[in-house]
C-alpha atoms as a printed R data frame, in Angstrom:
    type eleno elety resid chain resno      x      y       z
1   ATOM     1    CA   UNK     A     1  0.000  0.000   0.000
2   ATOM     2    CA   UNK     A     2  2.555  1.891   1.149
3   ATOM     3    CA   UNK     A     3  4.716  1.993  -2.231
4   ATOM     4    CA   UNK     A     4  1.168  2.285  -4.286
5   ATOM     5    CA   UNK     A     5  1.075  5.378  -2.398
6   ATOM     6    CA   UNK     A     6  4.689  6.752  -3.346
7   ATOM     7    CA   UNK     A     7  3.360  6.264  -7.331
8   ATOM     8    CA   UNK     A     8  0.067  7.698  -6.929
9   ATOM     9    CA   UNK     A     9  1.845 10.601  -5.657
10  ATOM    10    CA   UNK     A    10  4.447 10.150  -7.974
11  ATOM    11    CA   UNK     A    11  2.560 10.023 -11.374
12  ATOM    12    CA   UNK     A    12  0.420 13.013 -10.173
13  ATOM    13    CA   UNK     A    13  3.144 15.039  -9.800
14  ATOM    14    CA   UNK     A    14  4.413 14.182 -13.249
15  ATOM    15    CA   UNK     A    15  1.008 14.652 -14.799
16  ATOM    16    CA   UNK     A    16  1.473 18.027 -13.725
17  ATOM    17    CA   UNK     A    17  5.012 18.714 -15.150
18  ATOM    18    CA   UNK     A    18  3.963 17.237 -18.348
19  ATOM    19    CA   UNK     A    19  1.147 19.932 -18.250
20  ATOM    20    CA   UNK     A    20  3.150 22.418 -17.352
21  ATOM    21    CA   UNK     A    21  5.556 21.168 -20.361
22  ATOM    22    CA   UNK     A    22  2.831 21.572 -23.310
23  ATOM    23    CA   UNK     A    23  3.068 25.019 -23.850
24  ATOM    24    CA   UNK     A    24  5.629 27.911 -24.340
25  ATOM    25    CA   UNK     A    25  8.548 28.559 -21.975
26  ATOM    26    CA   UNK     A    26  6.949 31.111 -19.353
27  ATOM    27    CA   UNK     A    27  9.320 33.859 -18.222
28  ATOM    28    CA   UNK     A    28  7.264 34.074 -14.761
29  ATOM    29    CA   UNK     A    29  9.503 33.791 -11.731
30  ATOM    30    CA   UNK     A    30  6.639 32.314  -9.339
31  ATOM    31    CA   UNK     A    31  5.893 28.928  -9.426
32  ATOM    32    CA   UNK     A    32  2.238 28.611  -9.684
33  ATOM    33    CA   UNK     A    33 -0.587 27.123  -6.596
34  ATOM    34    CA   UNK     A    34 -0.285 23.509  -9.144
35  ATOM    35    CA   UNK     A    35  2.958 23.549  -9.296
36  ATOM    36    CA   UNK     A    36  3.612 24.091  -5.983
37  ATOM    37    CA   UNK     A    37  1.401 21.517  -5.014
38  ATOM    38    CA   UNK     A    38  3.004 18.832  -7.356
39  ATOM    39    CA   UNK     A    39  6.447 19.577  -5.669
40  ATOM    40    CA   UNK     A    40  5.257 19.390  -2.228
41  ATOM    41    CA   UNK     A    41  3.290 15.900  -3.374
42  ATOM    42    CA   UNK     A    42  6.633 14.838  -4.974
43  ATOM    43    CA   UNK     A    43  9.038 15.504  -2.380
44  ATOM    44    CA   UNK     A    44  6.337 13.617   0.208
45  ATOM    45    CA   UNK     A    45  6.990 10.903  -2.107
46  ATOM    46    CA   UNK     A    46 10.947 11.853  -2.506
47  ATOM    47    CA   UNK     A    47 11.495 11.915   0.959
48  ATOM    48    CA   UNK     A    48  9.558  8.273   1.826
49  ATOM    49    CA   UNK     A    49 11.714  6.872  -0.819
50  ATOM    50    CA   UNK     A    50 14.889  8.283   0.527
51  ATOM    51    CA   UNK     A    51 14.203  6.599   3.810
52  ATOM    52    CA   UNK     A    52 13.554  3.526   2.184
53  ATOM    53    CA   UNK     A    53 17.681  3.515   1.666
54  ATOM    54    CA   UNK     A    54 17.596  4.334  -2.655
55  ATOM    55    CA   UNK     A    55 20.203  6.931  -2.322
56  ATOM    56    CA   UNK     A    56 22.877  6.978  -4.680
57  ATOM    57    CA   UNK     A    57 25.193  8.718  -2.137
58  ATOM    58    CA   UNK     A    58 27.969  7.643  -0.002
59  ATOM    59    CA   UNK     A    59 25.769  7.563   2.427
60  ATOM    60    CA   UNK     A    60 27.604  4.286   4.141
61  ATOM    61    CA   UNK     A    61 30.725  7.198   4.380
62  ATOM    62    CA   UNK     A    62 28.710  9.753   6.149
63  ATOM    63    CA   UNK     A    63 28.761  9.316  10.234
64  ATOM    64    CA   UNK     A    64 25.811  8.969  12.337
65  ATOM    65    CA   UNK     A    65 25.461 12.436  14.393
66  ATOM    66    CA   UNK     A    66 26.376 14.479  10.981
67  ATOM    67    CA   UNK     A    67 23.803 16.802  10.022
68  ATOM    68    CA   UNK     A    68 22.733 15.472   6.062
69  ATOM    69    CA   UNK     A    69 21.824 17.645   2.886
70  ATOM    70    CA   UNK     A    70 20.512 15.881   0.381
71  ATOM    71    CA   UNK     A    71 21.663 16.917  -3.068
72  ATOM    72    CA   UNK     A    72 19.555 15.773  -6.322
73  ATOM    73    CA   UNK     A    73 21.516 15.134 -10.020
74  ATOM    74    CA   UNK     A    74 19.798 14.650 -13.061
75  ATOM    75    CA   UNK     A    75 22.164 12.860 -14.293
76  ATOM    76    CA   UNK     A    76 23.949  9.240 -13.796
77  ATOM    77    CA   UNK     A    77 27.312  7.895 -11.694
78  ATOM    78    CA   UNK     A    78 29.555  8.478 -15.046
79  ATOM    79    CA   UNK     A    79 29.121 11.991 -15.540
80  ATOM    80    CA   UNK     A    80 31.077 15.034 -14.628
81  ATOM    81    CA   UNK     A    81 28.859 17.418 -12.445
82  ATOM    82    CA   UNK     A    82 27.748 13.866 -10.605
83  ATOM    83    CA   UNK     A    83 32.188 13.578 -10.043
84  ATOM    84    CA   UNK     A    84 31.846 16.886  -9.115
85  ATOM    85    CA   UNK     A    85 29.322 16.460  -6.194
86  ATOM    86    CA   UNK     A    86 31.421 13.320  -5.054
87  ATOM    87    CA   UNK     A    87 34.429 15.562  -4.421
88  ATOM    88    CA   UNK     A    88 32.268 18.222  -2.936
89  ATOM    89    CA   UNK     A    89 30.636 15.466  -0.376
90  ATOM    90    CA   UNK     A    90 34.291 13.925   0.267
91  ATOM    91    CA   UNK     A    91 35.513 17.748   0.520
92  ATOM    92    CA   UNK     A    92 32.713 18.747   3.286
93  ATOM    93    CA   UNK     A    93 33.167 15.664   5.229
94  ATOM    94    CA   UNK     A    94 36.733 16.508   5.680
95  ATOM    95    CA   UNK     A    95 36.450 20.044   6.071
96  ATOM    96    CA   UNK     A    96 33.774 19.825   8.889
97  ATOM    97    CA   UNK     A    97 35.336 17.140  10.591
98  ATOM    98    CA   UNK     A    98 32.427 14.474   9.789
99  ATOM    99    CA   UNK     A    99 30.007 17.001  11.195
100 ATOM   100    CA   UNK     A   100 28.288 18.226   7.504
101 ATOM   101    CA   UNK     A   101 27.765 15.757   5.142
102 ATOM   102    CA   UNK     A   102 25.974 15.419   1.109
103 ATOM   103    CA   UNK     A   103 23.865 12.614   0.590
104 ATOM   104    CA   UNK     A   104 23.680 12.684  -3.698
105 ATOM   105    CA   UNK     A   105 20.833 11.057  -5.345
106 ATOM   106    CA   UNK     A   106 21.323 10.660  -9.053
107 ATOM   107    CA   UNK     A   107 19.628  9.617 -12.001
108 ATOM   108    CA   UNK     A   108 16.325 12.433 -11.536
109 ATOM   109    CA   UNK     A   109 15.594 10.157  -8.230
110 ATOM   110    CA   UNK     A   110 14.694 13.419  -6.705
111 ATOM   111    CA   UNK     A   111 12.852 14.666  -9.426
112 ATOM   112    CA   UNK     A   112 13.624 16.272 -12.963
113 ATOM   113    CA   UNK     A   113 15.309 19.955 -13.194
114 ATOM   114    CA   UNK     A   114 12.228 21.733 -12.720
115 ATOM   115    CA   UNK     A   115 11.055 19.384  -9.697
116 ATOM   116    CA   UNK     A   116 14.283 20.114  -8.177
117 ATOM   117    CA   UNK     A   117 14.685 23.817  -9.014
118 ATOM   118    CA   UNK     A   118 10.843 24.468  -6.954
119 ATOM   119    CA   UNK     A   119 12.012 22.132  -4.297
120 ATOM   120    CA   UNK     A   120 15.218 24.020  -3.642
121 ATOM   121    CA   UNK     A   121 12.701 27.262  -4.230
122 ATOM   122    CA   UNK     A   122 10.579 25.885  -1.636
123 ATOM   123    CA   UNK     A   123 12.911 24.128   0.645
124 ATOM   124    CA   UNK     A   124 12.034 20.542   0.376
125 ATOM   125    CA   UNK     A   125 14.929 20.191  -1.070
126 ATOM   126    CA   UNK     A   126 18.539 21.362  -0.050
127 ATOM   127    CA   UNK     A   127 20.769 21.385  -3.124
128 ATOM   128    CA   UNK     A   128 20.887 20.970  -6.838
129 ATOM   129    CA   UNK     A   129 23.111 21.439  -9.571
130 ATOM   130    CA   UNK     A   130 21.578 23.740 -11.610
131 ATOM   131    CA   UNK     A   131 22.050 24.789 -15.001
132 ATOM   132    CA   UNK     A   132 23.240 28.836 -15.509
133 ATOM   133    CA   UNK     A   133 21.321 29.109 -18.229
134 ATOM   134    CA   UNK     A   134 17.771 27.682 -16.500
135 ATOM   135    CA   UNK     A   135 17.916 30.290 -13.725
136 ATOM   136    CA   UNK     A   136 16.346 33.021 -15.212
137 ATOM   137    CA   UNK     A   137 13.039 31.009 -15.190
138 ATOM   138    CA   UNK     A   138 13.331 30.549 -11.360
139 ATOM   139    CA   UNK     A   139 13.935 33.997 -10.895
140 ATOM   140    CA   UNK     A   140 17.997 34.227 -10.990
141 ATOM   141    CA   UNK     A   141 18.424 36.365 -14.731
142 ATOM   142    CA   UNK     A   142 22.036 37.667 -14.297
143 ATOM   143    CA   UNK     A   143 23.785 34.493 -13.975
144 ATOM   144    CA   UNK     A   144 21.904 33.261 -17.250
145 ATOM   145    CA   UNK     A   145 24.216 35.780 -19.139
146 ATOM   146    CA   UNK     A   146 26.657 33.214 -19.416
147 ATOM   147    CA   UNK     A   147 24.427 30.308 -21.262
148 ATOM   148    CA   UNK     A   148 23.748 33.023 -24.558
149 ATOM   149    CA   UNK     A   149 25.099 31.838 -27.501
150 ATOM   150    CA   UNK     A   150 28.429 31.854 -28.946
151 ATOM   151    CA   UNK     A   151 29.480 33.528 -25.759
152 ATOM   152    CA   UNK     A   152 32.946 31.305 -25.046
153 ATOM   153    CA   UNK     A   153 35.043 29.847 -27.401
154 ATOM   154    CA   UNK     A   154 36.139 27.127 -25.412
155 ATOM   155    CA   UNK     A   155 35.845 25.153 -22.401
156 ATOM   156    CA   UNK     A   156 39.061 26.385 -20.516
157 ATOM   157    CA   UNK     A   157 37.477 29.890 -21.070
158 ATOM   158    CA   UNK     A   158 34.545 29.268 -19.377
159 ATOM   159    CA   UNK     A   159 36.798 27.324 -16.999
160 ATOM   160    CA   UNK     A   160 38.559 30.901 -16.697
161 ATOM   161    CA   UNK     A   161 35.179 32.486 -15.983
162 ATOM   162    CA   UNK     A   162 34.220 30.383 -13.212
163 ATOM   163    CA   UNK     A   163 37.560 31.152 -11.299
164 ATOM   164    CA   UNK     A   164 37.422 35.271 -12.190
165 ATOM   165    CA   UNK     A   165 36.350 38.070 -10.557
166 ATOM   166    CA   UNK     A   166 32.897 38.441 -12.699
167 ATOM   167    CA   UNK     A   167 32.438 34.544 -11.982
168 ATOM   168    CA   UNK     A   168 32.070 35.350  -8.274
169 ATOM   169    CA   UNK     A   169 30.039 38.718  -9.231
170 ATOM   170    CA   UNK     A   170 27.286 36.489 -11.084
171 ATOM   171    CA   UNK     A   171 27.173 33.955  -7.835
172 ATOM   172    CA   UNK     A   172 26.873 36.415  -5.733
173 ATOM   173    CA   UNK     A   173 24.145 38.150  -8.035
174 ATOM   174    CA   UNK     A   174 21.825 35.025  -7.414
175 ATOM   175    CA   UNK     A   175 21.267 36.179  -3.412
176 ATOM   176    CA   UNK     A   176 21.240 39.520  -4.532
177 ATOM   177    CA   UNK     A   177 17.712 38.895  -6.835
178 ATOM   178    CA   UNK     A   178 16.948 36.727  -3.913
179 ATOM   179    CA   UNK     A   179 14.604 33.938  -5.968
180 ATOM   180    CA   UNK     A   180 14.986 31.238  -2.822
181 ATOM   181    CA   UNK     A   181 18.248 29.858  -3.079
182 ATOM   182    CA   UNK     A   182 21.871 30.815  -3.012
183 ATOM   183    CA   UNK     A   183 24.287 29.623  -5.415
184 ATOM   184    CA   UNK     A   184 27.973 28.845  -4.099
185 ATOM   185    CA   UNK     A   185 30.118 27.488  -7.089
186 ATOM   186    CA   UNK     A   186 30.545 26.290 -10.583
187 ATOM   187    CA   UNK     A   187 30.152 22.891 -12.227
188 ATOM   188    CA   UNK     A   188 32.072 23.400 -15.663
189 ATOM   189    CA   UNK     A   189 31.074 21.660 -18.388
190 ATOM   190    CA   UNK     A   190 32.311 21.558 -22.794
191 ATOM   191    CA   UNK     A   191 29.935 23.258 -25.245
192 ATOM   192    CA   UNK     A   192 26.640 22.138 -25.947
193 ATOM   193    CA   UNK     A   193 26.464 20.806 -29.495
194 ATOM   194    CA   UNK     A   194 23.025 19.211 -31.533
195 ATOM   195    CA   UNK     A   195 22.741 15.677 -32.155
196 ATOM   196    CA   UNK     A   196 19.696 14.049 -34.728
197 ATOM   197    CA   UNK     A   197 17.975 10.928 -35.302
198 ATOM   198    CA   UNK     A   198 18.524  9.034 -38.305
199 ATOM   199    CA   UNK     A   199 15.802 10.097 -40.363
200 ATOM   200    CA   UNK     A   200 16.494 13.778 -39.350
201 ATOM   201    CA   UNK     A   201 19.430 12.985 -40.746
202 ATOM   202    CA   UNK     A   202 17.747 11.454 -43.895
203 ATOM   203    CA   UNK     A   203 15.326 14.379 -43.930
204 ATOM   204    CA   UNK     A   204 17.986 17.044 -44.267
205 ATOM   205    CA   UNK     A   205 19.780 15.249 -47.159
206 ATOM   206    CA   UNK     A   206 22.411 13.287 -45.766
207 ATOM   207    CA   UNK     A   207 24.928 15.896 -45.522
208 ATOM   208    CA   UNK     A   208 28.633 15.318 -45.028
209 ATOM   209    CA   UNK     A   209 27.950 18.451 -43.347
210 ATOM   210    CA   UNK     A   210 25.890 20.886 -41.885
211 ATOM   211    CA   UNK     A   211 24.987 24.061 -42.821
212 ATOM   212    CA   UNK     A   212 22.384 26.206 -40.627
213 ATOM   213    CA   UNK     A   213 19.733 25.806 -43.852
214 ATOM   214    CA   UNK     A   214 19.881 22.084 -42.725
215 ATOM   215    CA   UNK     A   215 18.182 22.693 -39.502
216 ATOM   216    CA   UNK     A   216 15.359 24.643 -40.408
217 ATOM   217    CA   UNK     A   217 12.069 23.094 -38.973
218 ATOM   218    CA   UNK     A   218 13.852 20.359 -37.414
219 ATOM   219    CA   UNK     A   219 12.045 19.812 -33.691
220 ATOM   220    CA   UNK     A   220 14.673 19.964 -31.213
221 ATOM   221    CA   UNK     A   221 14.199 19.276 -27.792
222 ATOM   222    CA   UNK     A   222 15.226 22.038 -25.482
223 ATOM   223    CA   UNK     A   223 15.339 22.711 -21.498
224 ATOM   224    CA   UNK     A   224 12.623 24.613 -20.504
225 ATOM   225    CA   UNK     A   225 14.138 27.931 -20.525
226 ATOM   226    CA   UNK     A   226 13.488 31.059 -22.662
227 ATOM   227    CA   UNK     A   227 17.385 31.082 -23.612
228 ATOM   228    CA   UNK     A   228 17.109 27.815 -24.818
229 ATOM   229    CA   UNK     A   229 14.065 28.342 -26.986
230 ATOM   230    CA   UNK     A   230 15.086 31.767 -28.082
231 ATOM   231    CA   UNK     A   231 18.196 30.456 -29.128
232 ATOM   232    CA   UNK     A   232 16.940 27.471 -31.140
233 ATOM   233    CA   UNK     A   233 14.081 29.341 -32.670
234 ATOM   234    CA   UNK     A   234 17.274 31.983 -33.886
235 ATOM   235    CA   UNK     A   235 18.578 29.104 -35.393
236 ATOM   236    CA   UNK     A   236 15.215 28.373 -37.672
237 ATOM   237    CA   UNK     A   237 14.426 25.130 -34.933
238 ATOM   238    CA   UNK     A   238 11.309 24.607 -33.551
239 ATOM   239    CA   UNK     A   239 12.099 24.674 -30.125
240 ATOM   240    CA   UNK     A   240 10.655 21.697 -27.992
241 ATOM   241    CA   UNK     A   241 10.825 21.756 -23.879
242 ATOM   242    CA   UNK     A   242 10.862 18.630 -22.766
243 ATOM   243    CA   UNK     A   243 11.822 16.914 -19.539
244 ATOM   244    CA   UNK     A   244 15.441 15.525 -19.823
245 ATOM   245    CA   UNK     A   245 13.996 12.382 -18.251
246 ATOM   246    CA   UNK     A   246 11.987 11.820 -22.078
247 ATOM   247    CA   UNK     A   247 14.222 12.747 -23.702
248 ATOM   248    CA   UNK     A   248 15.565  9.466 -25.565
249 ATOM   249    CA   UNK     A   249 11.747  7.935 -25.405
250 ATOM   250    CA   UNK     A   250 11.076 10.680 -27.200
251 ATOM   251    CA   UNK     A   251 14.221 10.653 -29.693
252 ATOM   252    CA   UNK     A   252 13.154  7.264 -30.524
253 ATOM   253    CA   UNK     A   253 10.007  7.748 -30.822
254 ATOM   254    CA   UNK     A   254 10.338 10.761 -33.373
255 ATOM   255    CA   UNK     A   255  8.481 13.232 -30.965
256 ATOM   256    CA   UNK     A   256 11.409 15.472 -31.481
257 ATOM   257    CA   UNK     A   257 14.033 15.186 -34.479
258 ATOM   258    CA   UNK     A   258 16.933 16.100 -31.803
259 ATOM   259    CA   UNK     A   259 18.166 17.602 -28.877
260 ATOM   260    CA   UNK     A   260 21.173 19.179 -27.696
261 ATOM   261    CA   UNK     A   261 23.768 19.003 -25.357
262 ATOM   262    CA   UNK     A   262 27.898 18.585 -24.101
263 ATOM   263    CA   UNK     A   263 29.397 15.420 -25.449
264 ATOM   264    CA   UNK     A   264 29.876 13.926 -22.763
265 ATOM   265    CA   UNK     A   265 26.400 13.660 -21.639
266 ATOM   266    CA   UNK     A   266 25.136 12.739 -24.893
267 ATOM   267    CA   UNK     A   267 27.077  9.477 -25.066
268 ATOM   268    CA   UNK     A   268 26.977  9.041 -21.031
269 ATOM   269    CA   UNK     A   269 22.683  9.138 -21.317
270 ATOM   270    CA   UNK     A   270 23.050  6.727 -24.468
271 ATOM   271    CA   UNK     A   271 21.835  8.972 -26.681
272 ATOM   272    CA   UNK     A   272 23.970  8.041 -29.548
273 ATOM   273    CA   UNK     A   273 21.717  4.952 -29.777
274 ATOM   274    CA   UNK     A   274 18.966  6.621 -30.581
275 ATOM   275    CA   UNK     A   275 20.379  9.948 -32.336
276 ATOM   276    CA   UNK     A   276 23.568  8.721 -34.026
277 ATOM   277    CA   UNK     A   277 24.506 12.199 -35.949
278 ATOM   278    CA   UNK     A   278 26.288 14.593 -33.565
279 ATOM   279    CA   UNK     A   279 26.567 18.188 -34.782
280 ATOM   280    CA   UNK     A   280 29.460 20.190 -34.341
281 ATOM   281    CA   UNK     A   281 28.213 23.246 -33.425
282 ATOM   282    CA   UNK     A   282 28.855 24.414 -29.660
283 ATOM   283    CA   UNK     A   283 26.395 27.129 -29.711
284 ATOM   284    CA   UNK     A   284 26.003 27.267 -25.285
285 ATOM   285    CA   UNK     A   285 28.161 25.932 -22.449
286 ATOM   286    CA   UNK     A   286 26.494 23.983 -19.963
287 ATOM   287    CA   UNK     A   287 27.577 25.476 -16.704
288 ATOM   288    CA   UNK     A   288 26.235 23.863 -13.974
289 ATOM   289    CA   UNK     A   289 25.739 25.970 -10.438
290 ATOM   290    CA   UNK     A   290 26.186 24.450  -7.261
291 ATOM   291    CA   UNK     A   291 22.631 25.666  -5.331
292 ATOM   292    CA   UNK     A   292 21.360 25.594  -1.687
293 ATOM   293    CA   UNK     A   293 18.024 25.917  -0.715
294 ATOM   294    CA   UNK     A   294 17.814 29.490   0.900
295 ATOM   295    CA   UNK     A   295 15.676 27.823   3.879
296 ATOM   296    CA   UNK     A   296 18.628 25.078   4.639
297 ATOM   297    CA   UNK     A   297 21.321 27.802   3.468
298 ATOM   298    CA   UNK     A   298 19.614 30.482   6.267
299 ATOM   299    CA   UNK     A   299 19.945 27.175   8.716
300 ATOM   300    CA   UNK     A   300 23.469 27.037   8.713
301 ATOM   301    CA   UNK     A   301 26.026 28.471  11.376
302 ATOM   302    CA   UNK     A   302 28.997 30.715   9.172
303 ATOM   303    CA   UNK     A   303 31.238 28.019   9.853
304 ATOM   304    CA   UNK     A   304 29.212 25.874   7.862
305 ATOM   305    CA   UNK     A   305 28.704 27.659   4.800
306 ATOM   306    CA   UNK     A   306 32.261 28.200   4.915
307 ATOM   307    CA   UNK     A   307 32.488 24.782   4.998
308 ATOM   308    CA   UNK     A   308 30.176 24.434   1.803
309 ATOM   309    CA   UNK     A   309 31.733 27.324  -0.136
310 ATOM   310    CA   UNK     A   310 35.310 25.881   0.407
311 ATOM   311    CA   UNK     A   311 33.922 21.995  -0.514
312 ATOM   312    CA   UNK     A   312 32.297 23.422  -3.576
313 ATOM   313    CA   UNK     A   313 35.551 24.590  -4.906
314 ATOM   314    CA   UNK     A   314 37.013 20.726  -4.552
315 ATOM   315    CA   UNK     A   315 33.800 19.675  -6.363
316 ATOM   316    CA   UNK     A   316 34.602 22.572  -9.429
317 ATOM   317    CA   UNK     A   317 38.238 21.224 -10.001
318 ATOM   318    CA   UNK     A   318 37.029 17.371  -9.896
319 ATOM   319    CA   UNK     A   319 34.414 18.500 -12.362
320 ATOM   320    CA   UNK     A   320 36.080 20.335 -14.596
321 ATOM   321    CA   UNK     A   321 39.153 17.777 -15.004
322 ATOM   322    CA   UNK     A   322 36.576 15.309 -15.564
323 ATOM   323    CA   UNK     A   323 35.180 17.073 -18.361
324 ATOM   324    CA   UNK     A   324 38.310 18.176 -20.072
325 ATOM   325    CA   UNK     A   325 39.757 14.437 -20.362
326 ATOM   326    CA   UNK     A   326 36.284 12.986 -20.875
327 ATOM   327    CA   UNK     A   327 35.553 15.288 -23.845
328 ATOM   328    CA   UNK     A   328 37.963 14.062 -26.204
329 ATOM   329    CA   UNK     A   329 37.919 10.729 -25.461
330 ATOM   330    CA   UNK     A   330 33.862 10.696 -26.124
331 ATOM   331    CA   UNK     A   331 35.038 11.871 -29.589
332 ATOM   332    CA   UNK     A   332 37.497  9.044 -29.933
333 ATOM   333    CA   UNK     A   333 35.181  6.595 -29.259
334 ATOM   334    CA   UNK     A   334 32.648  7.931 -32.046
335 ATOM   335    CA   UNK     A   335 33.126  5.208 -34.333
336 ATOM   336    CA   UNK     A   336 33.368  2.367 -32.112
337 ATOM   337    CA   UNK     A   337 29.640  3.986 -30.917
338 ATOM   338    CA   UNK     A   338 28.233  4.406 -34.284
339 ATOM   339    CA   UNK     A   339 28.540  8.219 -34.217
340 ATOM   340    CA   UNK     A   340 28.776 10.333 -37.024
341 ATOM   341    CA   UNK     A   341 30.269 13.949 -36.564
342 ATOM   342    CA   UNK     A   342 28.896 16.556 -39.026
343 ATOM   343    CA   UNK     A   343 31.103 19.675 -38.856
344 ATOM   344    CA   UNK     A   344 29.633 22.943 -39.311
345 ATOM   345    CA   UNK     A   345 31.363 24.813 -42.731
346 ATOM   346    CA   UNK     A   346 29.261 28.152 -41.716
347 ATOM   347    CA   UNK     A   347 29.538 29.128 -38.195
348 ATOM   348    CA   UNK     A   348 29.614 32.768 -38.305
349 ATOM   349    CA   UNK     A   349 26.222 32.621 -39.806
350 ATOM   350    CA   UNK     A   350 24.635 30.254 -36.712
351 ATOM   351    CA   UNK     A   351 26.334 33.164 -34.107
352 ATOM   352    CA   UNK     A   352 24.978 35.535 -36.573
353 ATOM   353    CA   UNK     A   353 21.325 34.183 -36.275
354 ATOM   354    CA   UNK     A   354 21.953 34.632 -32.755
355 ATOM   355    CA   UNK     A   355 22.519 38.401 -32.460
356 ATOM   356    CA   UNK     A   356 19.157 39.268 -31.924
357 ATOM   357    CA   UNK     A   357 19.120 37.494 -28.361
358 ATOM   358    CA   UNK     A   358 21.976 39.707 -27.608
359 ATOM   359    CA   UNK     A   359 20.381 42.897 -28.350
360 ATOM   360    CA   UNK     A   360 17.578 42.528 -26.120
361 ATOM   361    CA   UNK     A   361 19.308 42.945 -22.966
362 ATOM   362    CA   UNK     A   362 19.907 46.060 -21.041
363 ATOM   363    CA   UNK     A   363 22.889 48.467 -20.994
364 ATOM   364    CA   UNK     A   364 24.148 47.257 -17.363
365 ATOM   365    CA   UNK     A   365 23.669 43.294 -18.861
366 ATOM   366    CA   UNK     A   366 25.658 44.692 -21.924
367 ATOM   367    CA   UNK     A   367 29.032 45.091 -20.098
368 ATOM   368    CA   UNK     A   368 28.383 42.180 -18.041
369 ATOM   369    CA   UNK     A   369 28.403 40.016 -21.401
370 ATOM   370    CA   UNK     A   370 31.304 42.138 -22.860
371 ATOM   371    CA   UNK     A   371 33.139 41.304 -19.447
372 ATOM   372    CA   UNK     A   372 32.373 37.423 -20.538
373 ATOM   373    CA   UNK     A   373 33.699 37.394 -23.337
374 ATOM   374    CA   UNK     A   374 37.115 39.276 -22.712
375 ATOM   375    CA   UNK     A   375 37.692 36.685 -19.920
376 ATOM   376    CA   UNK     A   376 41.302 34.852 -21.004
């Protein structure tokens, strides 16, 4: 009865994501009375399922008298923000002397992104890895600067970022618009590229490679962000939220032609099964943020957050070193995975489409981007 209870709860709260999912990104900051609702039901649910011992934390590491956070990933074991919260658990244990401790649930066990992002909001949850470029739908807008596109060149400049001056500004900016949470470090990850489906890929011609004229139309499956759809709609997409969780159900089912993300991901989620053309394109970074629920953040002595500022610096290096060595070998292994890279020939025009995004934002965001991008 019990567990019948859990997916009851469970499926309702889903039901109401997926409505929530149907129609256009909202730019709304406020959760709404069904939304909230659906959180609170699914973090009930989280939270009985959590005590029945399916955390994917070191929790056997973590002593009994420590006070526990309980962090919620996305994403699997093999991936570099998950890394990245393993050396920022190990990091806080050490640091606080066994008296602070991470408990990390992965694989969405917690909940997709935007179960996770209201739970942090509402503090049924303590902390998430965000994405930078998400957080201007949950009410953070300056630190989405840094998810427009075409913004870095590279992943050791947005590497550079995280560790600058203006890196700390934009963390600090997150308190500062005060949206329910705090965020306390970076989670660096490569650029976010496109991948299709076969008969995308058939669809378009069966370029050797490809062109922005090629993607035109194509439905490609997008976070549920405004940057996100903005930037895909520049790009002559049709821009398609869906919940990461779908995401290859949906791939191979031909609800959406592609998707898009770091390379790394894309082969660690086995989407190269399903969408085995990877496009070249790195129009975003995905740069995760290490959040706390302002509620559990408010809770904590100064010691402690000191404790969790100076762990979440551990958990950027493991993260980023991760990523850097994982990148290329993910390309190395394209063949043996059935991958086929298309460069793009034309990739002043796909920044190009872009420009428009940029224009929209105000003066003061103006220098903030120009301060991105001269970052060395």
């Amino acid at each position: 009865m019990k567990k019948q209870m859990i997916s009851a709860a469970l499926a309702a709260a889903m039901c109401a994501s997926l409505a929530a999912c149907g129609g256009s990104s909202s730019t709304s900051t406020a959760t709404t009375a069904a939304d909230k609702a659906a959180a609170t039901t699914a973090a009930a649910a989280q939270s009985s399922e959590a005590k029945a011992g399916e955390s994917s934390g070191a929790s056997s590491d973590i002593p009994a008298d420590a006070k526990v956070l309980k962090w919620s990933e996305v994403n699997g074991d093999d991936y570099g923000a998950t890394v990245g919260a393993r050396a920022f658990a190990k990091k806080l244990l050490e640091v606080s002397n066994g008296k602070l401790a991470i408990d990390i649930y992965t694989n969405a066990t917690l909940g997709d992104e935007k179960t996770s992002m209201q739970g942090i909001q509402m503090g049924t949850l303590d902390c998430f890895r965000g994405n930078a470029s998400s957080l201007p739908n949950y009410g953070a807008s300056k630190i989405g600067l840094t998810g427009l596109p075409y913004i870095f060149q590279g992943i050791d400049q947005a590497e550079a970022m995280s560790k600058s001056d203006i890196g700390q500004q934009l963390l600090d900016s997150v308190a500062e618009e005060d949206p329910g949470y705090v965020a306390i470090g970076w989670m660096v990850e490569g650029p976010r590229s496109l991948f299709i489906t076969d008969t995308a890929y058939k669809n378009a011609g069966s370029p050797t490679e490809f062109s922005l004229d090629k993607i035109k139309g194509m439905k490609i499956r997008v976070p549920e962000t405004d940057l996100m759809v903005n930037t895909m709609k520049g790009l002559g997409a049709s821009a398609t939220p869906i919940s990461y969780s779908e995401l290859y159900t949906s791939l191979q089912s031909g609800v959406v032609d592609g998707a898009e993300n770091n390379v790394v991901s894309y082969l660690a989620n086995s989407f190269n099964e399903v969408a085995p053309y990877f496009i070249d394109d790195g129009h975003t970074f995905g740069l995760g943020v290490d959040l706390v629920s302002k509620q559990t953040w408010d809770s904590l002595s100064e010691e402690e957050q000191g404790w969790m500022k100076e762990a979440a610096k551990a958990g950027a290096d493991a993260c980023y070193e991760f990523n850097k060595a994982q990148e290329q070998k993910a390309y190395d292994s394209f063949k043996d995975k059935g991958v086929t890279q298309l460069k793009v020939p034309d990739l002043d025009k796909w920044s190009e489409a872009c420009s428009s995004i940029y224009a929209s934002y105000s003066a003061e965001d103006q220098e903030t981007i120009k301060a991105l991008q001269a970052v060395k």
